[in-house]
C-alpha positions as CSV (number, residue, x, y, z in Angstrom):
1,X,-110.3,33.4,-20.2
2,X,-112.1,34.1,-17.3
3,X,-115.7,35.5,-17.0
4,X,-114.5,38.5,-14.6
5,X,-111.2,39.6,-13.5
6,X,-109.4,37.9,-11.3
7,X,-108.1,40.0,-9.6
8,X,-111.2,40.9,-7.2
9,X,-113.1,37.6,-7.8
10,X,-111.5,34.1,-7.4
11,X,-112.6,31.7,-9.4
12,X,-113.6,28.2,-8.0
13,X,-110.8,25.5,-8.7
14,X,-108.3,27.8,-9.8
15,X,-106.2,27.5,-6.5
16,X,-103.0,25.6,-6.6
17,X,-100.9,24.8,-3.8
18,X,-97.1,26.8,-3.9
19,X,-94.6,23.4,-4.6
20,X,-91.6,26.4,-4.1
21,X,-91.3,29.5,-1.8
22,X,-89.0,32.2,-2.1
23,X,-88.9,33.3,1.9
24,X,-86.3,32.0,4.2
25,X,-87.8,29.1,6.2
26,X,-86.7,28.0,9.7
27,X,-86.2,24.4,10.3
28,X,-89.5,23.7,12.1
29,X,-91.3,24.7,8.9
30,X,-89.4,21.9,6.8
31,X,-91.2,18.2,6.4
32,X,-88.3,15.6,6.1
33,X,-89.4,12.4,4.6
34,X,-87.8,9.5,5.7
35,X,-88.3,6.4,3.2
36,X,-87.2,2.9,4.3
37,X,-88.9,-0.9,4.3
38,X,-87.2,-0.8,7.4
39,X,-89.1,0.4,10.6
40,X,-85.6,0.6,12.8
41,X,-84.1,2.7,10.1
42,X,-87.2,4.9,9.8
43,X,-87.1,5.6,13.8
44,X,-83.6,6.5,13.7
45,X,-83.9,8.9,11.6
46,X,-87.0,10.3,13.1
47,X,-85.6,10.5,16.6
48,X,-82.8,12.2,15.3
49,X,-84.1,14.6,13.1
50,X,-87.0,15.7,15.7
51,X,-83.6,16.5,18.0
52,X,-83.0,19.1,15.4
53,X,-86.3,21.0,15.1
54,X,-87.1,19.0,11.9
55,X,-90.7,18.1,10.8
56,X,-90.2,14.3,10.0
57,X,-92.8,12.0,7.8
58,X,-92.0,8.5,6.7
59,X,-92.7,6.0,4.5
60,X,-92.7,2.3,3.8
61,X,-92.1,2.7,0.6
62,X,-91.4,4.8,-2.8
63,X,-94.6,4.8,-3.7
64,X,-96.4,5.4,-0.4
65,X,-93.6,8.6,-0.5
66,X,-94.8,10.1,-3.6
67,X,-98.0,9.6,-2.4
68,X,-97.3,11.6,1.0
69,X,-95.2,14.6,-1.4
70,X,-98.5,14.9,-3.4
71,X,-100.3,15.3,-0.4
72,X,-98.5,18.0,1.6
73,X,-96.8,20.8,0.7
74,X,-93.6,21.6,2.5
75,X,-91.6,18.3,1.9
76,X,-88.3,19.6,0.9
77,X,-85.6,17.1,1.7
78,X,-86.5,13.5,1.7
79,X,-83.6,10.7,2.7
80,X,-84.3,7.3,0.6
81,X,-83.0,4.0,0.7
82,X,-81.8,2.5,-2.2
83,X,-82.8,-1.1,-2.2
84,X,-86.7,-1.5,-1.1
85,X,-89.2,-3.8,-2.6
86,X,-91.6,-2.2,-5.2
87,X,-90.0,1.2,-6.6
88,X,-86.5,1.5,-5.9
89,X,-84.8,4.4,-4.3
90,X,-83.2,5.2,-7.8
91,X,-86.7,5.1,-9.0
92,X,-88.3,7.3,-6.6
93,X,-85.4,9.6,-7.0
94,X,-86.3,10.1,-10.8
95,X,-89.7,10.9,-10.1
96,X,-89.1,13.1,-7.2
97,X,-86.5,15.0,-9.9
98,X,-88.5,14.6,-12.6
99,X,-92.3,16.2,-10.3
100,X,-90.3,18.3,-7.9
101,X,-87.2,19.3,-8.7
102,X,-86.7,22.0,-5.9
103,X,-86.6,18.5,-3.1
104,X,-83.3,17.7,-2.1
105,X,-82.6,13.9,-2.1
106,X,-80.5,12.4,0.4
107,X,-79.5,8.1,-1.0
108,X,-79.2,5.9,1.8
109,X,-77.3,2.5,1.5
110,X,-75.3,-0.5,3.1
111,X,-74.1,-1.5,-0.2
112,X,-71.9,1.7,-1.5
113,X,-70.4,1.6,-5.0
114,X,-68.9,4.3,-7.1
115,X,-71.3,3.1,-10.1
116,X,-74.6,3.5,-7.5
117,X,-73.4,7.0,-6.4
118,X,-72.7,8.1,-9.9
119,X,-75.9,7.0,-10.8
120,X,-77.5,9.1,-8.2
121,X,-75.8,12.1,-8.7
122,X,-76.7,12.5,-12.4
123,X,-80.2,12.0,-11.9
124,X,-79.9,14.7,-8.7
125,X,-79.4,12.9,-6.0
126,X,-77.2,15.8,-3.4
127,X,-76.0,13.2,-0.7
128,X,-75.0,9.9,0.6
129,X,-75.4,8.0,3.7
130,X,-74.1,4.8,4.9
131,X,-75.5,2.3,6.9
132,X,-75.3,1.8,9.7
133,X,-76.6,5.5,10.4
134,X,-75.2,7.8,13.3
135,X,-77.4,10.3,14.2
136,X,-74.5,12.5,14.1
137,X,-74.0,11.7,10.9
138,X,-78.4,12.2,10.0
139,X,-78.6,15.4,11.3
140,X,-75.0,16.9,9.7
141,X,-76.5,15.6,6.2
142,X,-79.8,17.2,6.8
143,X,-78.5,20.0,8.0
144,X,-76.1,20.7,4.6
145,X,-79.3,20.1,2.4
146,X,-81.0,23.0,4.9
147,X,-78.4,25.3,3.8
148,X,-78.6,24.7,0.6
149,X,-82.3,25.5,1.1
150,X,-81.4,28.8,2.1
151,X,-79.3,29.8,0.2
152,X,-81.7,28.9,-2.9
153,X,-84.2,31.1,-1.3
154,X,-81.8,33.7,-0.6
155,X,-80.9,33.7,-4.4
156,X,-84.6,33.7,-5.5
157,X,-85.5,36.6,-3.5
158,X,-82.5,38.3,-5.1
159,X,-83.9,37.4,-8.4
160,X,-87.3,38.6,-7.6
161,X,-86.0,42.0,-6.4
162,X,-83.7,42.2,-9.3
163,X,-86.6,41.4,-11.3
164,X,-89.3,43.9,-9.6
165,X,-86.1,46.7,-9.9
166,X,-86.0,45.9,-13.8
167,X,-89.7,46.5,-14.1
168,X,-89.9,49.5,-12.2
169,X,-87.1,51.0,-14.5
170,X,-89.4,49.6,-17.2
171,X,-92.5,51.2,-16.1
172,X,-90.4,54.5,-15.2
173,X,-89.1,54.7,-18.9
174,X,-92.1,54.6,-20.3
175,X,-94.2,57.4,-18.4
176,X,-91.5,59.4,-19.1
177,X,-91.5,58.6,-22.9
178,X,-95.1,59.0,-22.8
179,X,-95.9,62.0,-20.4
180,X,-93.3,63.7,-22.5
181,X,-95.1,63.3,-25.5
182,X,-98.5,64.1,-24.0
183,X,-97.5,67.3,-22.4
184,X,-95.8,68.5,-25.3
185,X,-98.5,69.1,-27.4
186,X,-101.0,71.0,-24.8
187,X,-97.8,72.9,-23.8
188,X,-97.0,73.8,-27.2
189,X,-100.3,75.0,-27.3
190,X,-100.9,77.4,-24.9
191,X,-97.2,78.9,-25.4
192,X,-98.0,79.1,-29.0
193,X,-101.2,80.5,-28.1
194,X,-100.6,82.9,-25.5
195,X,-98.2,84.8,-27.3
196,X,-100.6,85.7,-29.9
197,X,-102.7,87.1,-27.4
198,X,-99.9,89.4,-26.2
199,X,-99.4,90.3,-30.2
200,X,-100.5,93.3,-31.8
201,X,-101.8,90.3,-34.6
202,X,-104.7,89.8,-32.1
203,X,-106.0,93.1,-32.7
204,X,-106.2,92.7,-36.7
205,X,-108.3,88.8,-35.9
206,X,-111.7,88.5,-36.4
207,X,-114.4,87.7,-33.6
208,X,-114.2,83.8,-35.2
209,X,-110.7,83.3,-35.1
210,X,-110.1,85.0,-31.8
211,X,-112.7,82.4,-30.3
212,X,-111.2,79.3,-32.2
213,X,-108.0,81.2,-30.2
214,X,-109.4,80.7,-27.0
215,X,-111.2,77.2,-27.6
216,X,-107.4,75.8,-28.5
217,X,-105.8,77.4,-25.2
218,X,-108.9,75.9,-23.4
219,X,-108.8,73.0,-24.5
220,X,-104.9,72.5,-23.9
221,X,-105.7,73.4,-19.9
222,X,-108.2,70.7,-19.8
223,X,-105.8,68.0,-21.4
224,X,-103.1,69.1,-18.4
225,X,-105.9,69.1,-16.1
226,X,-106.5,65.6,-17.3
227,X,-102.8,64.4,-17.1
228,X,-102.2,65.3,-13.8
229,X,-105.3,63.9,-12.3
230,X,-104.5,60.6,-13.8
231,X,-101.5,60.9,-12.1
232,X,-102.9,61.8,-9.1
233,X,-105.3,58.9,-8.7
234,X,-102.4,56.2,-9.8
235,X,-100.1,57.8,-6.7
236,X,-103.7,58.1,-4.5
237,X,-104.8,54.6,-4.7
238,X,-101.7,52.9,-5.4
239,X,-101.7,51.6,-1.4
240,X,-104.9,51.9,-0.2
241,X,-109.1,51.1,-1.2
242,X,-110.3,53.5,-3.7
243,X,-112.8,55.4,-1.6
244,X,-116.2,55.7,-3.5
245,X,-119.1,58.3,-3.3
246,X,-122.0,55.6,-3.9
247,X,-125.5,56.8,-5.1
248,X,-128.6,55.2,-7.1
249,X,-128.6,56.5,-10.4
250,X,-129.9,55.6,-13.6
251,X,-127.4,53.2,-15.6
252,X,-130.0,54.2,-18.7
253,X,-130.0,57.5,-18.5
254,X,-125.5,57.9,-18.1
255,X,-125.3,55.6,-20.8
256,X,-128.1,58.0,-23.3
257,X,-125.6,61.3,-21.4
258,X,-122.3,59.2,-22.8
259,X,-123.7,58.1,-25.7
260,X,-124.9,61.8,-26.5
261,X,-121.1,63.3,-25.7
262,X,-119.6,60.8,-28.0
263,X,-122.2,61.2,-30.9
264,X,-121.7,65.5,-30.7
265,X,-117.4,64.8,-30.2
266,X,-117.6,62.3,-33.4
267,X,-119.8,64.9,-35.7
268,X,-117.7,68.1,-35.1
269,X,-114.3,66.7,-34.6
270,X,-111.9,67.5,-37.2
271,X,-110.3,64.3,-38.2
272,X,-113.7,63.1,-38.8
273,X,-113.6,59.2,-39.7
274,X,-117.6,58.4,-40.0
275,X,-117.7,55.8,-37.2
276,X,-121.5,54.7,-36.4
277,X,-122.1,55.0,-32.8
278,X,-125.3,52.4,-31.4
279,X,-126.8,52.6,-28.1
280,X,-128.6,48.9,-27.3
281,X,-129.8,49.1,-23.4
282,X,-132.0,46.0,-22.4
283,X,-135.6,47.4,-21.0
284,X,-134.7,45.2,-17.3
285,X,-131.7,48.1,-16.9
286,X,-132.8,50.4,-14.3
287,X,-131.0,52.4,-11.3
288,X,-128.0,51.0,-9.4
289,X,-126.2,52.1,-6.5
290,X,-122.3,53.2,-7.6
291,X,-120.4,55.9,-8.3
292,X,-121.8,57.5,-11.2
293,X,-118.6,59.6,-11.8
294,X,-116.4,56.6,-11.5
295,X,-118.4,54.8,-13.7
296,X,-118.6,57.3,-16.0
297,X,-115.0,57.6,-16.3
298,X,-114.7,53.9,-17.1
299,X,-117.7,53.3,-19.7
300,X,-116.2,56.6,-21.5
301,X,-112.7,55.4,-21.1
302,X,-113.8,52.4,-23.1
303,X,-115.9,54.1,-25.7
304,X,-112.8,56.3,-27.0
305,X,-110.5,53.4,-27.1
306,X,-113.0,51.7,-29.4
307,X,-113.1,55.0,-31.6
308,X,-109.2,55.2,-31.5
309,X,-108.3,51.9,-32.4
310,X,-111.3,51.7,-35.3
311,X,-110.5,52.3,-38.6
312,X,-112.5,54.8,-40.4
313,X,-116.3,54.0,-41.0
314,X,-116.3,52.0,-38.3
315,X,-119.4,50.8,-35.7
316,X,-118.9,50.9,-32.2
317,X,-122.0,49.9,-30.3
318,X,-122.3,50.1,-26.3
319,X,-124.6,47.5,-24.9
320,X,-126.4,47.0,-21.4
321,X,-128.6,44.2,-20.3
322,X,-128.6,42.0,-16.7
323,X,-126.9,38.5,-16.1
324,X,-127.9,36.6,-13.0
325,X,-127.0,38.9,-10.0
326,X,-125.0,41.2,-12.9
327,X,-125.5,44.2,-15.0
328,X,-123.2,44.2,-17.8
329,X,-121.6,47.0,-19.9
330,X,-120.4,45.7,-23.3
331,X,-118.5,48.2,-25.6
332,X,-117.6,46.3,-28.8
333,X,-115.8,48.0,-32.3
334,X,-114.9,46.3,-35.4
335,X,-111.5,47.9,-35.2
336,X,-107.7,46.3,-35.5
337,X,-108.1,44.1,-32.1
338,X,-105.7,43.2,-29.9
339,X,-103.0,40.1,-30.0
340,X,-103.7,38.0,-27.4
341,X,-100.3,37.7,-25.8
342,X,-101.2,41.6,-25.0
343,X,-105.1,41.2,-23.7
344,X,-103.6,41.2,-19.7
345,X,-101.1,43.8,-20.5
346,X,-103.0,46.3,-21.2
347,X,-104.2,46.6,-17.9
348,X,-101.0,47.4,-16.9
349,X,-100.2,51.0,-15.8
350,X,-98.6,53.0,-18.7
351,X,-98.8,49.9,-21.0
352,X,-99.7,51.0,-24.8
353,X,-100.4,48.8,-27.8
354,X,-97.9,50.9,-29.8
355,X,-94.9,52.0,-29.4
356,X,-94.2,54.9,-27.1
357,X,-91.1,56.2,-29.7
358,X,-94.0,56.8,-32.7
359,X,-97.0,58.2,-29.9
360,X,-99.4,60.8,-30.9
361,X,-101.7,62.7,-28.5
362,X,-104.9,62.3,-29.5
363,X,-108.3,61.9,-28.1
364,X,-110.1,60.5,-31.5
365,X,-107.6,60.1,-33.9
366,X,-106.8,56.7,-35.5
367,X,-104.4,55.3,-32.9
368,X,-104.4,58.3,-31.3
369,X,-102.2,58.2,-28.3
370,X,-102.7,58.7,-24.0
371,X,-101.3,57.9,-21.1
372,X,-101.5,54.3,-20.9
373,X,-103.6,54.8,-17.7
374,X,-107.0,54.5,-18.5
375,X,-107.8,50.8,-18.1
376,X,-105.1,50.4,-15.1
377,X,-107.6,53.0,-13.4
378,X,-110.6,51.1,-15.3
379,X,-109.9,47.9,-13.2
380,X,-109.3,49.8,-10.5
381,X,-112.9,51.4,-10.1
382,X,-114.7,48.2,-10.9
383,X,-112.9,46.0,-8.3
384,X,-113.4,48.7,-6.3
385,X,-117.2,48.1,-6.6
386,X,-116.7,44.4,-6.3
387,X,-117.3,43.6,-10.2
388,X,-115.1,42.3,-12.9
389,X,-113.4,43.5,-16.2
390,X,-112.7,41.6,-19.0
391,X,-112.0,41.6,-22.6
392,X,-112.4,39.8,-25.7
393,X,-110.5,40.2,-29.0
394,X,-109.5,39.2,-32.5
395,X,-107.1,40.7,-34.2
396,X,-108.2,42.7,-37.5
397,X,-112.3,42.1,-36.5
398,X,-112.3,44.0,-33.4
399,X,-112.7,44.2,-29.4
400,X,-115.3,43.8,-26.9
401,X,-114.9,44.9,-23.2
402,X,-117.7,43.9,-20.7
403,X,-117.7,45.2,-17.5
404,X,-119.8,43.5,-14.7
405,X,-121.3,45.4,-12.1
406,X,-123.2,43.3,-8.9
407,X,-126.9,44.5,-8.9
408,X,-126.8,44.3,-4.6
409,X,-123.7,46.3,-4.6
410,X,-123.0,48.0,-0.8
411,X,-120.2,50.1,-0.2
412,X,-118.2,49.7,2.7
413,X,-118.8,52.7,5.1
């Protein structure tokens, strides 16, 4: 795994070239490799390719043309003798096949036989040329493969559509499994609520009960207030920069305010489950230029998934120290961890560990549910300051999220 997300950093060496692109392609984009020991043959097919607004490369030889498919990236037909000194065209047609499948092969021979074209058409091989070549008869070849080119990348961007469609239904399906569930119970709430206040019961209730009254119809507002902002920020910054309010702050002293919220929400709440909370900040941490709300929402975020997916009596401990031109937040737990199949999902909007049919809203309870938005908007914030998220897991010892901030951070105005 990578030390930051990479999302908003690239990390060196971890660029590959594309070997097969979905968008249509016009001819003057496509390399055609022509392979033959025999320098006539090879001008031929240049000249006549070149006539048809093909790219043309050539080769002596099959392996001086794998070595020229290795080092450029839009070979996609390549037309190959079939008797040459060295590696054969049959050869050099296997490897092509066997390296990259998506080049068309064109055989070229003097010597046609129904046992050599069999032969060439099971290991892929899509046509055949005689000798001695027409140019007619070069370009009308190339020109079938082209189609077939086409029409391969017409098919994969119908699959890709098809694909993004499926998991837009997908993503649809669960917000409204989940939003269903987490609006139920603060609008349960407040209509259960409400009425009593309209209830000639109210009168008989003492000053207590009255208070714990309006505390639950309070607290159900601020859970719908919390929904829909959610929301709001997924459909705000879904196509454009999150815009940031950046300020020096003390990183110390938000961390002592979170750690303080936490520590008060963990003694009076009333599922209770004894879970040690530890503050560790490193004595270099000092003030940094962010947004302290942003942040906030993050660092918290984290600190209430550790409590919810920690089994009772557990220790969650948020840590803060500086690496090279970092400062890092660490929240770690020694709850039930997370597979590792799922450790990029869950940045995924409305992605939840369980599932959405057996959801519970809850802000501390033991796999207590949400939105599924949390560490989608997480990500979010700290690309937006030009850090990294990342996490590390086992699953039954527990989870650690570190999230890198750059000490030299400057917004863009």
């Amino acid at each position: 795994m990578s030390l930051l997300d990479t999302n908003s950093i690239q990390i060196p060496g971890n660029e590959a070239k594309p070997r097969h692109r979905s968008k249509s392609v016009n001819k003057n984009e496509i390399r055609v490799l022509v392979v033959d020991d025999e320098e006539v043959i090879r001008r031929v097919c240049e000249l006549s390719l070149k006539k048809a607004d093909f790219q043309v490369e050539s080769a002596d030889n099959g392996l001086s043309a794998l070595n020229k498919i290795r080092e450029l990236d839009n070979i996609e037909i390549v037309i190959s003798d079939m008797k040459m000194p060295g590696m054969d065209g049959i050869e050099l047609l296997a490897e092509i096949k066997r390296y990259y499948s998506h080049i068309e092969v064109i055989m070229m021979t003097g010597f046609a036989t129904i046992e050599n074209a069999i032969e060439a058409m099971k290991i892929g091989a899509a046509d055949f040329i005689i000798k001695p070549l027409k140019s007619e008869q070069i370009r009308m070849v190339v020109d079938r493969c082209y189609e077939k080119i086409c029409s391969t990348r017409q098919i994969q961007r119908l699959k890709d559509s098809n694909a993004a469609l499926r998991q837009l239904e997908a993503i649809k399906d669960k917000f409204l499994a989940i939003t269903s569930h987490e609006l139920r119970t603060p609008v349960s709430h407040l209509k259960g609520y409400l009425s009593i206040l309209t209830d000639e019961i109210f009168n008989s209730m003492s000053q207590g009960e009255r208070e714990e009254c309006m505390r639950i119809i309070f607290k159900a507002v601020d859970d719908l207030e919390e929904i829909v902002t959610n929301m709001f920020d997924i459909v705000k910054h879904k196509n454009k920069k999150m815009p940031l309010k950046a300020e020096r702050f003390s990183l110390r002293e938000l961390l002592q305010d979170i750690y303080d919220e936490f520590s008060l929400k963990l003694r009076h709440s009333q599922s209770s489950r004894n879970h040690e909370l530890e503050l560790m900040v490193a004595p270099e941490v000092d003030k940094i230029i962010a947004d302290r709300l942003k942040i906030k929402v993050v660092i918290s975020n984290l600190v209430q998934n550790a409590i919810k997916f920690t089994e009772s009596d557990g220790h969650i401990v948020i840590r803060c120290y500086q690496e090279n031109n970092f400062v890092v937040v660490s929240v770690i737990d020694n709850g039930i961890g997370i597979p590792e199949e799922e450790q990029e999902l869950i940045f995924s909007k409305f992605y939840e560990i369980q599932n959405s049919d057996h959801h519970s809203t809850s802000e501390l309870d033991f796999r207590g549910g949400g939105m599924g938005l949390g560490l989608s908007i997480a990500r979010e914030i700290i690309n937006s300051h030009r850090g990294g998220i990342k996490v590390e897991s086992n699953v039954g010892l527990g989870t650690e999220f570190l999230i890198y901030l750059p000490l030299e951070f400057k917004p863009e105005l």
